[in-house]
C-alpha positions, -999 to +999 in steps of 0.1 A: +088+301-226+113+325-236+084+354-245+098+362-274+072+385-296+067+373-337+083+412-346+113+399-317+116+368-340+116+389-375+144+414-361+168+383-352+158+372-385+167+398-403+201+404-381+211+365-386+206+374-427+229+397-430+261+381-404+254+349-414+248+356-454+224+338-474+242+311-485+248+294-447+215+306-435+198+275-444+222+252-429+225+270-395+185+271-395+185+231-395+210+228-378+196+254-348+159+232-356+173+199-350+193+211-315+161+224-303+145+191-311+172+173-292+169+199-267+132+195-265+133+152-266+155+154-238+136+180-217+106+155-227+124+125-209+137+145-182+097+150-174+089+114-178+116+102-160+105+127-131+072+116-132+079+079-131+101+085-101+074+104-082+045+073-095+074+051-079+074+073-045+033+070-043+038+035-051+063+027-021+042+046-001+012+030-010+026-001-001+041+005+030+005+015+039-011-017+033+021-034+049+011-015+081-031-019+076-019-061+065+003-064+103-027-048+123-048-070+109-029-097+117-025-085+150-060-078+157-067-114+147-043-130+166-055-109+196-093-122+190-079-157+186-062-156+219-089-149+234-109-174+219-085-198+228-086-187+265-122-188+264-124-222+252-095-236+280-120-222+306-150-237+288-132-272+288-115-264+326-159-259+334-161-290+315-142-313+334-152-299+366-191-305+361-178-339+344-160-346+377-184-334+401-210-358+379-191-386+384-189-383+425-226-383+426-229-411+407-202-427+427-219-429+462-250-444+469-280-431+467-297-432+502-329-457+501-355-435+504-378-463+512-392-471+550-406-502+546-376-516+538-357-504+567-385-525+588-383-557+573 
């Protein structure tokens, strides 16, 4: 992260050694180790936290997808039952007519179609 070399790392070492003196060395070591574990937990969450908001993002898109693909659907059915519905009130509306125009033929008489009665 930093690029810091191994002989880098040796030199600071050696320079902390001698400021610091031998007997705090120790203690500033853990106490350096355990802020760059803190340091390094929190970066971790940082990360997860990042990538649960951008899961969360996908996921609200995701949905408002299948909202939109859900209400065309809907649409489109509601469009072919219409026209169902339309096709079947012409189909009855042929219906009654042919029902109607059965019932005035059966209505008037049907003309005698024989002559030998007219001569009697």
């Amino acid at each position: 992260m930093f690029d810091i070399a191994f002989s880098e790392l040796v030199v600071i070492a050696i320079v902390a050694l001698i400021v610091i003196g031998p007997e705090k060395l120790p203690k500033v070591a853990r106490t350096l180790g355990a802020l760059t574990g803190r340091m390094q937990k929190y970066m971790t969450q940082i990360k997860e936290e990042v990538n649960r908001e951008s899961r969360f993002a996908e996921l609200q898109k995701l949905q408002e997808e299948i909202k939109s693909a859900g209400s065309t659907a809907q649409q489109s059915l509601q469009s072919g039952i219409n026209t169902i519905e339309q096709d079947l009130q012409i189909a009855q509306a042929d219906n009654n007519v042919a029902t109607v125009a059965d019932k005035t033929t059966e209505s008037t008489p049907p003309a005698e179609s024989n002559p030998n009665k007219e001569q009697l």
